[in-house]
N, C-alpha and C positions, 0 to 999 in steps of 0.2 A: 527500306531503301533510303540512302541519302537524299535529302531534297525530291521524295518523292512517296510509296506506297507506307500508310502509318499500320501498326499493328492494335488489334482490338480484341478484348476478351471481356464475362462478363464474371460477377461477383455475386453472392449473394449467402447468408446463412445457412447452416441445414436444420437448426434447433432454433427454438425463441428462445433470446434471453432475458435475463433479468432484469440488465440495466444496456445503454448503450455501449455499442462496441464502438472503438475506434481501430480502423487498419489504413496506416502510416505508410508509404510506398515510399522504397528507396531506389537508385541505382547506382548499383558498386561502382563500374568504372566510370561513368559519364562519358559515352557514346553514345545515350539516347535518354531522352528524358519524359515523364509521362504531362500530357496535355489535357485531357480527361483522365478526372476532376479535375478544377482548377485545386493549387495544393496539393495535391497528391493523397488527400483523403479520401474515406471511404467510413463513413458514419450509417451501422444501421441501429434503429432503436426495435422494442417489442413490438413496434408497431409495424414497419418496412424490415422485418429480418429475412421473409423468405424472396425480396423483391433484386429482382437482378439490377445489379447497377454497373454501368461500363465502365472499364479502363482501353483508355487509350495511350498510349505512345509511339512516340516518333524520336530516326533518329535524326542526331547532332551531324547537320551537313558543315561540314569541313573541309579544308581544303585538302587534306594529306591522301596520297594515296594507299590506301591500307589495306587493299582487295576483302574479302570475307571477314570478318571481324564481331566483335561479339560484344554484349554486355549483360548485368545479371541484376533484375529487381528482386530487391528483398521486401518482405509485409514484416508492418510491427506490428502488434494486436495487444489493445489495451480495451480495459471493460472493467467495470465496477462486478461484475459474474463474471465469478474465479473459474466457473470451467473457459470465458474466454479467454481472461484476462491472458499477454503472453502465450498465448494459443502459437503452436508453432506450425509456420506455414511452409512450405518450401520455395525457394527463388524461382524466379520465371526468369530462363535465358532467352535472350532476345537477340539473332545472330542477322545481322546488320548489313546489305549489299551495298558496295561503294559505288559514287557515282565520279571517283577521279582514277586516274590512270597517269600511270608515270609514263614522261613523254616528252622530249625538246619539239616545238613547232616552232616551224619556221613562216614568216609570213607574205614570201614568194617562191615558186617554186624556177620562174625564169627573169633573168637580167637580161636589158639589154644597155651595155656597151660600147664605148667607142674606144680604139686605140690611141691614147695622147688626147682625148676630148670627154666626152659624156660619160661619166661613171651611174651608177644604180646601187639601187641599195633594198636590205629588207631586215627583221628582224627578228631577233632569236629568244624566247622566251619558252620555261620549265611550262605544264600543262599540271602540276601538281605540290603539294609542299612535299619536299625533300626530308629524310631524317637526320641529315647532315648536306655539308657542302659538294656541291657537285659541277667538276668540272668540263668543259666543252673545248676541244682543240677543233676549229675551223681553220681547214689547209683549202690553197688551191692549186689546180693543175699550172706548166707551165704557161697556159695562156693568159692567167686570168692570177692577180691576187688581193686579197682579203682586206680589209682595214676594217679595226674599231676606233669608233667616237674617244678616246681615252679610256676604253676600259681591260685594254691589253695588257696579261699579267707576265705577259714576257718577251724579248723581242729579236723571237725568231724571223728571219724573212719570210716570209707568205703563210705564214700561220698567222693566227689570233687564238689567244686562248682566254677562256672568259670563265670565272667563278660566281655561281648561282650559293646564296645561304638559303637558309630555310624565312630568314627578312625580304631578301630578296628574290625571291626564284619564279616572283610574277611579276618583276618588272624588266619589260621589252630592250634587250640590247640591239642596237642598230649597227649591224655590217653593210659595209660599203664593198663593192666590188666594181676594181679595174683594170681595165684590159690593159695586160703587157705592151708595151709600143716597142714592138722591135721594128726592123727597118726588111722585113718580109713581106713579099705583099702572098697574102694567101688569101685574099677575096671575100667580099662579103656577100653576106657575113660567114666567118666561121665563130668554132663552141671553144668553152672551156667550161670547167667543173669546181664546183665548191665544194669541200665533202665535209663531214663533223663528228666527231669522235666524245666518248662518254664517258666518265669515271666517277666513282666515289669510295670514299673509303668507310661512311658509316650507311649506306641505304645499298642494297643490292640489286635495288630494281632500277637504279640507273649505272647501269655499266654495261658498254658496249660488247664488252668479252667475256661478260659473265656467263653463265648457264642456260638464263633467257635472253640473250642478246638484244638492247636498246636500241634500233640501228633510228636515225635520224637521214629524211629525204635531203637528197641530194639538192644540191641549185646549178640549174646551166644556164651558161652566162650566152648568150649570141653579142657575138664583139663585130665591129662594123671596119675594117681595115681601113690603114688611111695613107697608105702607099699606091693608088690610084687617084690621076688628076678630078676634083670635078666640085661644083660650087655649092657647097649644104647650106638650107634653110630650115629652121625652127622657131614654133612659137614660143615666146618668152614664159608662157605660165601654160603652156599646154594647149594655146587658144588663140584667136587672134580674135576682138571681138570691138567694134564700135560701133558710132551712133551718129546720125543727121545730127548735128549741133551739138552735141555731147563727148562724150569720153572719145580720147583716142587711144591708143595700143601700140606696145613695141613688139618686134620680130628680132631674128638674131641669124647674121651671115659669116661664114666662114670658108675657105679654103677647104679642101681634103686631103690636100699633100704638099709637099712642100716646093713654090713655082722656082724655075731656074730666072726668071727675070718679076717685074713688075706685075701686078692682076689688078685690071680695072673691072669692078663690076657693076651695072647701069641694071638700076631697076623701071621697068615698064610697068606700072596699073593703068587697070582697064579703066572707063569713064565715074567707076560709082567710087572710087579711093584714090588719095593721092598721095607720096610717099617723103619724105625729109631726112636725111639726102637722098636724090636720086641716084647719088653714084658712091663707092666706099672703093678702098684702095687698101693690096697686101700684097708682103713683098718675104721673102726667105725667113725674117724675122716674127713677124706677126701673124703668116700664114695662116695658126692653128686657134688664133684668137676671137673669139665671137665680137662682132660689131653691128649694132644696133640700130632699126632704120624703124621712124614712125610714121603709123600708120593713119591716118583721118578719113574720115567718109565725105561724101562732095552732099550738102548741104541741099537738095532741090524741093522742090514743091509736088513733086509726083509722089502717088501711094503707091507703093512698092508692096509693104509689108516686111517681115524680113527678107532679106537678099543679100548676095555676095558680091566680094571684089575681088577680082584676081590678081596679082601681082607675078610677074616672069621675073627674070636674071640671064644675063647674057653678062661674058666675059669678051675683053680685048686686053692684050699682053701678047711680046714680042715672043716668049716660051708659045712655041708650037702645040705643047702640049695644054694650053691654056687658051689660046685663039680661036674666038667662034663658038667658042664652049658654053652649053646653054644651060644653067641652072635648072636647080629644082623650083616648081611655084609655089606661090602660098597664099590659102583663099582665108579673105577675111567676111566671118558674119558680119552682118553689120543692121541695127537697129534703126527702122523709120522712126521718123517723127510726123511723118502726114497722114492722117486717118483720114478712110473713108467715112463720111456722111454729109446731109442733106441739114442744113439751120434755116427754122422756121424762122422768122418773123414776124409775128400777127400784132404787132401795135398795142400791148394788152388783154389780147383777146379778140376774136372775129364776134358778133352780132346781126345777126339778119332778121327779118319780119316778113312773113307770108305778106304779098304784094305792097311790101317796100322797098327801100335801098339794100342793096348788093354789099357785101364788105370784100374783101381782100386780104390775102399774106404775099409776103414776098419770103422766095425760096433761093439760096443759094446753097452750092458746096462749100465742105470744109478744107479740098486738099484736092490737087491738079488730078484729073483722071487720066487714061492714058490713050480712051478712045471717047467717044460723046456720047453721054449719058442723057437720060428721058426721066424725068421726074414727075412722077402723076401725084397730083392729090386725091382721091378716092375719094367720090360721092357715098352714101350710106344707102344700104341695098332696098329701102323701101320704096324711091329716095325721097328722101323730106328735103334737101337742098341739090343745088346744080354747081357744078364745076368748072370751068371754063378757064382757060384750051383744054376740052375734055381728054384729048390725048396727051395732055401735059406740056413742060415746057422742056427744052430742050442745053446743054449744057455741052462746052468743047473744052476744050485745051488750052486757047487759049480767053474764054469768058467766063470759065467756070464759078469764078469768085466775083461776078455783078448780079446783085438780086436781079430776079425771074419772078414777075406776079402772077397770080390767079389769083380770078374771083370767085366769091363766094354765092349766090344766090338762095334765096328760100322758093321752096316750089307753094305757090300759090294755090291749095287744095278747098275742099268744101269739107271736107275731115275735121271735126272736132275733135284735138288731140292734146293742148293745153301747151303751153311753154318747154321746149326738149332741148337736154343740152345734148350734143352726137360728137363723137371723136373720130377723124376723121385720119384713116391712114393714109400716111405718106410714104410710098412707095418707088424704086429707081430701077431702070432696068440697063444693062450697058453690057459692051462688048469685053469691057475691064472686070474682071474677075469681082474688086473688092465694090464697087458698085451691082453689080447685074441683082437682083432678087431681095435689096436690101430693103428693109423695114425700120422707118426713123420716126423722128418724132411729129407724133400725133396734132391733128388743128382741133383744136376744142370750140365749136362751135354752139352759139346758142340760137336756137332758133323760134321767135315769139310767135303764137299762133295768133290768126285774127278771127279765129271761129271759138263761138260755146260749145262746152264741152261734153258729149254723154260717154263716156267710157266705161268699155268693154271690155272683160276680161277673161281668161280662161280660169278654170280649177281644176284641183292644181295648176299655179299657175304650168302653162306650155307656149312656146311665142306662137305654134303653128295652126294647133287643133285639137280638138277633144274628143273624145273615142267613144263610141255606143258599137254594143256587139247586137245585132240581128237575131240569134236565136234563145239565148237567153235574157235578153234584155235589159242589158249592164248597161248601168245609166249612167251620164256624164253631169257633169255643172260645171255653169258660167257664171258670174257677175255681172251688177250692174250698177253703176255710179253715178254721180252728177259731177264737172270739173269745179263748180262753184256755185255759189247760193242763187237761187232762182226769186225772184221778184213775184213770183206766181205758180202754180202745183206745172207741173210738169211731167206728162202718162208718155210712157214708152210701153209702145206694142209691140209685142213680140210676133214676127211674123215667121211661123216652121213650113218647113216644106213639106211636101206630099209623105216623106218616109218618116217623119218624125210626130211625135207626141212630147208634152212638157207640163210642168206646172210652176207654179211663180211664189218662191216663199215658201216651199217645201208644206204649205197646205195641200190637204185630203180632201175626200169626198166632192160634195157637189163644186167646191171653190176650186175643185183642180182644173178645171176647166179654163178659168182665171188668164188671161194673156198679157194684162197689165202690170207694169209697174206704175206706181204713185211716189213721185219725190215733191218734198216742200221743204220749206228755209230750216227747217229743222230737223231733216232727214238727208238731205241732199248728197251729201258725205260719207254715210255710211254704205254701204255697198247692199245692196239685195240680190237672194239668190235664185236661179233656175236653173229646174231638174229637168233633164232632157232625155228622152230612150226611143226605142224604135219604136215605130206603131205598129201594133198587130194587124195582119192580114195585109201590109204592104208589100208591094212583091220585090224582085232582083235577089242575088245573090252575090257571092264576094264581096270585095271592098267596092266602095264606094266612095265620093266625098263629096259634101254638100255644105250650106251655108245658111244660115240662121240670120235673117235682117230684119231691122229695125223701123216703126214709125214714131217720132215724136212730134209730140203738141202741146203747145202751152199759149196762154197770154202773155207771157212774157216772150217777147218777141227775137230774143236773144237764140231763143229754144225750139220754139215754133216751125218746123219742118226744116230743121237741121238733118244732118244724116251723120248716124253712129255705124261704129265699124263694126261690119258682119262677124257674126262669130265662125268659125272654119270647124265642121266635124266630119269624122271620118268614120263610117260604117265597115264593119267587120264581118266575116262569118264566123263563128266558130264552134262549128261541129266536134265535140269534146269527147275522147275515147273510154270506154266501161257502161257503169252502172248509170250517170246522169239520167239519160231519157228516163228510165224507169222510175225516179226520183222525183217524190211531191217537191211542187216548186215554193217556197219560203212563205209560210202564212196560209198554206191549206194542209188538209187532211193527206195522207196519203190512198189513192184509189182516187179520189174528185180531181174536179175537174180545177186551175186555175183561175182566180180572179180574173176580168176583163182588165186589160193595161188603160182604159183607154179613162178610167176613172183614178184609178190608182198607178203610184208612183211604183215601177220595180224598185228592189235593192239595190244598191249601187258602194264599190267599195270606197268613193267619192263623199269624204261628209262633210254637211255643211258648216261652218266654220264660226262659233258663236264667242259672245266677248267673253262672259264666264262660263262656261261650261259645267254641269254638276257632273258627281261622280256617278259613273255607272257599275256595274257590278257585273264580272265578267261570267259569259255562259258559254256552255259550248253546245251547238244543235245537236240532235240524233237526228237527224233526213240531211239531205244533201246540204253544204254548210254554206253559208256566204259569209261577211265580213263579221265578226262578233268583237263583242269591244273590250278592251284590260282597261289600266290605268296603266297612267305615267310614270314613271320614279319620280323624285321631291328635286331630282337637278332641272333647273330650267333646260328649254327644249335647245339652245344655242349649244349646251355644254354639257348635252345629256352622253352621261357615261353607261351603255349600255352593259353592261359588264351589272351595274347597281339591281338590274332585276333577277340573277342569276342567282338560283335557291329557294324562289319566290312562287306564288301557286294559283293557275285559272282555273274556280271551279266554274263545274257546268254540273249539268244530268248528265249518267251514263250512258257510254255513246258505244254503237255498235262498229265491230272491224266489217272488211268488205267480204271478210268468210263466212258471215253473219254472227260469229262470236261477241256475249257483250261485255264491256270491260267491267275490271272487278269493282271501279272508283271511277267518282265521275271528275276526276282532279288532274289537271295537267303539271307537273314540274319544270320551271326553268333549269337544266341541267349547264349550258353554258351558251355561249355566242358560237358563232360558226366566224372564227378569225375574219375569212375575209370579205366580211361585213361589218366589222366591228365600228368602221367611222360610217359605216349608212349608204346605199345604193340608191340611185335615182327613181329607178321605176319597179313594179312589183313583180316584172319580168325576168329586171337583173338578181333579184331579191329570188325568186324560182329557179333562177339558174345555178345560185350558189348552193341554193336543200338541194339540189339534182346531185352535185360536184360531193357534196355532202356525203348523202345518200350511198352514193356509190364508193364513197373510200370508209366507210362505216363497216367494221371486220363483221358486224352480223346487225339484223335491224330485228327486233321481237316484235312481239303483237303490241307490246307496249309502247314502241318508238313512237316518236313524233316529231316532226320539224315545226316550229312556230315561224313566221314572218309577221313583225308588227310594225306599223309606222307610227312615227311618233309626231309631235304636234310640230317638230323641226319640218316635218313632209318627206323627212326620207324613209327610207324601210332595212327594217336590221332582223336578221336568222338568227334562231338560236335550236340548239336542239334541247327534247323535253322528252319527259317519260312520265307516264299514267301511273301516279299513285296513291296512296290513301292521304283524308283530308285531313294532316297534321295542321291547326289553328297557326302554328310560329311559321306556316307557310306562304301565309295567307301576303298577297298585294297590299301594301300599304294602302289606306285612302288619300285619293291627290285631287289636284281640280283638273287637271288637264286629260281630256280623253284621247285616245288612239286606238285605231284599228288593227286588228290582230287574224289572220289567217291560217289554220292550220293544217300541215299534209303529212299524211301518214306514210308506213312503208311502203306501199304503192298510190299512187294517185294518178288523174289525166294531167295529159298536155296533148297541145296540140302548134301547127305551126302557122304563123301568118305570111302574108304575101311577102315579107323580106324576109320568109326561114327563122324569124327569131322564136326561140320556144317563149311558147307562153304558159303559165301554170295553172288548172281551174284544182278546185278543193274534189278528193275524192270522197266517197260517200261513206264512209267511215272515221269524222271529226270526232 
């Protein structure tokens, strides 16, 4: 098909020869030419002789219209082996659908007209190449006649006739079309008709009275009469469009008929436009003549936004038929120049100090409101500063443009929090549309602390709280810092609550016990970590939420029973659906009993966060699974293209399904990302919800499926899907330094739901 479906076939030897063949591809007519091979050859040697090799061709889009048409490749066959050489092959017809059609289009199908005034126009252009010239007679009814630009070949009254060659028969001739002005009044509007006729003497598919008849769409004109009195207005370009201080715009007035005396006509704009001349004057003579009146916008200091101005017409003239007589309106858009918003001023910057001086901005509008507007500066929701007029200051109509100050204050805390700068939004609220709910520019405040500093943090970080589950004992971690060098060692104790258990430093055994931190001038900085879980045999159930605080001591007196900010945890239940219970818990036999928690650290999919990390080598458990570790790809964690592990291999041992079936390899394949995970999801929730979404539009899931979830050293977590196969070595994870956690669920696994209904995902017993 022309400009469209290519034709393909394939080639190939049926004997080996002796020496290379060459077969040479022709085509007789040139309608269509081959694209595959480049060249048009086709080289087999003894070696590729029984190998299929494609030809493709495509045809020649053209402009003619030719309906069904044909062309024919011929093979030449040369070879140094005489049985190929000139080997004679037969021609391939290749019979060719056209994508032109013979066709005048027209590029209106309606005019609209005025009698003695407004003409319209459209144009007339061929839809195909012609095999010769082809003419077009455009006649019109008595209401209505035709005009071309100069390109009339003869000059009939109310025809045009126009000649298309085969140079020209795509470039658009323009008909004008005008209303007869007789002195009838027949109302408007009333029609008239364009019609257009076809001939050729060398192409048969344009002609109107041939065989297949050519007929070309008609044009109806609606003409506007102009034998009733009455005052027309139009935009001068289609529009009437100005601006507060800017552009202004013309309009265009006229009569409808012709006055038996004087017509004065007085234009009225409403308060947002004002017009030059107010008044225009027609008289027998110039009745039918457009006179031109400008438009301006009235300049004010209110936001509007865009808006309109109206302009009326009224006539006075001694012709009765003209006295009193109220024109058409015409609304002009018209463009503000006063924008809403709120201009900080903060003198360089605001500065405050926990129990020192107070700083200041001053706040003004940018543009008159239209009711009185409330400007708040927002304190920061912890608050680490105050605000004052907490309800803001207040803004009218006519003050809106004198700064308005508020102070700044620092809240004078016992918090050791170190130097914070805080962006403080500035918010308006008003009964004016473009003010009410607006959000403007931010006060950047800095704010000096005057306490030492021990800081606390969550992990990952969370601003809020850290999560231990209650029944299995999924462990959280905190951190813990110094703000700056200590003059003397510096112990923070860790004080837990009744439901909790912890250890300091991700140490074992007897030192789990351990509640201290130790910081010195040489450690100060670096952050330390603790592991935190539920204590066994504590009671309650559901959620919970509770608080982890702090003692510090030191000689240096900076330190010395300051007070660090509690860490915030939230208790879980989570009773998980299937096989779990039955399931040895990580690091015992199956049938024995669990380790006591109260010495040892549970698993936790939480790790602790080391400067270099060594490489670990990834496994996958046989018993119920918790977090097991891959490697990284080699792109740093910022600019990790998760897409780089796909093809890639976690071996483990062989691992059993929940049928009790065991697998045949104990090798997982990264098969690809699950799309919408591909830039990484916050939490291992969101990360569960996308293998669920997965899972479920997955047209069949085998015993071998698998969904991966790993986080990488970025802290997000990315899905990929994988399948169980044998341990080919070029499969294998690259070695890298950066470890990450990896979780695996198979074609069925639990979940279960927490108190805000969000699914959560645990690993089924089949990793």
């Amino acid at each position: 098909t022309e400009g469209g479906k290519t034709a393909t076939w394939q080639v190939r030897l049926t004997s080996q020869p002796t020496a290379p063949v060459t077969i040479d591809m022709t085509m007789l007519v040139g309608q269509a030419q081959v694209v595959d091979p480049l060249g048009a050859t086709l080289v087999f040697t003894p070696a590729n002789w029984d190998q299929l090799q494609d030809v493709e061709v495509e045809a020649i889009d053209d402009p003619v219209a030719e309906g069904t048409h044909y062309d024919r490749l011929r093979y030449a066959v040369t070879s140094g082996d005489l049985a190929y050489d000139a080997y004679n092959l037969a021609d391939v017809q290749i019979e060719i659908t056209d994508n032109e059609q013979a066709g005048v289009a027209v590029s209106k199908t309606k005019l609209v007209v005025e009698e003695g005034g407004r003409t319209d126009s459209y144009t007339v252009v061929l839809t195909s190449q012609p095999a010769g010239d082809v003419i077009v007679v455009i006649s019109g009814d008595a209401d209505v006649a035709p005009e071309s630009l100069g390109n009339d070949q003869d000059v009939a009254p109310g025809t045009v006739t126009l000649r298309f060659t085969p140079l020209t028969w795509n470039t658009p001739v323009t008909i004008v079309g005008r209303a007869v002005d007789d002195l009838i009044a027949e109302g408007s509007p009333h029609y008239g008709v364009i019609t257009a006729t076809v001939s050729s003497a060398t192409d048969p598919a344009y002609n109107t009275a041939g065989a297949t008849p050519l007929l070309v769409d008609p044009v109806n004109v609606e003409i506007a009469d102009n034998d009733q009195p009455g005052i027309e207005v139009q935009h001068t370009n289609g529009s009437t469009n100005v601006a507060e201080g800017g552009n202004t715009d013309t309009y265009q007035v006229r009569l409808k008929s012709v006055p038996a005396n004087i017509v004065n006509i007085r234009a009225f704009p409403d308060k947002q436009v004002t017009v030059s001349p107010d008044s225009i004057t027609f008289d027998s003579a110039n009745w039918d003549q457009w006179q031109t009146i400008t438009v301006t916008a009235v300049d004010d200091s209110r936001v509007e936004g865009m808006h309109t101005g109206v302009i009326r017409h009224h006539a006075d003239s001694l012709d009765p038929m003209y006295q009193g007589l109220d024109g058409d309106s015409l609304t002009a858009q018209i463009t503000d120049n006063d924008t809403a918003g709120v201009q900080v001023l903060d003198d360089g910057g605001v500065v405050v100090k926990e129990g020192g001086a107070c700083d200041w901005v001053d706040v003004a509008l940018s543009a008159q409101p239209s009711k009185p507007v409330t400007v708040r500066v927002l304190p920061d929701p912890t608050p680490e500063v105050t605000v004052a007029p907490a309800l803001g200051v207040v803004f009218t109509e006519d003050d809106w443009n004198l700064p308005h100050r508020v102070t700044i204050c620092a809240v004078n805390d016992t918090e050791a929090e170190g130097d914070q700068v805080l962006k403080l939004l500035v918010r308006s609220f008003s009964d004016d549309k473009f003010y009410n709910g607006g959000t403007w520019q931010e006060v950047t405040v800095r704010v000096i602390d005057n306490d030492a500093a021990v800081i606390t943090k969550h992990e990952p970080f969370d601003p809020k709280f850290i999560t231990v589950t209650r029944n299995d004992h999924k462990a959280g971690l905190f951190s813990v810092r110094l703000f700056d060098a200590p003059a003397a060692p510096v112990y923070v104790y860790v004080r837990y609550p009744k439901d909790l258990a912890g250890n300091v430093d991700n140490r074992k055994g007897a030192k789990a016990k351990l509640k201290r931190l130790t910081f010195t001038s040489s450690n100060w900085a670096k952050p330390q970590y603790v592991r935190v879980w539920f204590k066994p045999g504590a009671g309650g159930k559901g959620m919970k939420m509770t608080s982890i605080n702090f003692k510090v001591t030191s000689k240096d007196r900076r330190y010395n029973n300051i007070k660090a900010k509690a860490i915030k945890v939230k208790i879980l239940d989570n009773n998980i659906v299937g096989q779990r219970s039955t399931a040895a818990k990580p690091g015992t036999k199956a049938g024995t009993a669990a380790p006591s928690a109260s010495n040892t650290a549970p698993k936790t999919t939480a790790k602790t966060p080391a400067t270099t990390p060594a490489p670990v080598t990834a496994t996958l458990p046989t018993a119920a699974p918790t977090a097991v570790q891959a490697l990284l790809p080699a792109q740093a964690a910022a600019s990790w293209d998760p897409t780089a592990i796909v093809g890639k291999r976690l071996d483990g041992a062989a691992a059993r399904f929940a049928n009790g079936a065991a697998t045949t390899a104990g090798a997982l394949r990264i098969d690809r990302v699950v799309a919408t995970t591909a830039s990484g999801v916050d939490t291992l929730e969101q990360a569960a919800k996308h293998v669920r979404e997965a899972r479920a539009t997955t047209a069949s899931a085998s015993e071998t499926a698998r969904w991966i979830v790993i986080q990488g050293a970025d802290r997000r977590y990315y899905a990929f899907e994988a399948t169980f196969v044998a341990g080919d070595a070029d499969l294998d994870l690259p070695t890298q330094a950066d470890a990450i956690q990896v979780l695996v669920f198979g074609t069925t696994w639990a979940a279960y739901q927490d108190e805000a209904t969000t699914w959560r995902a645990t690993p089924d017993t089949a990793s």
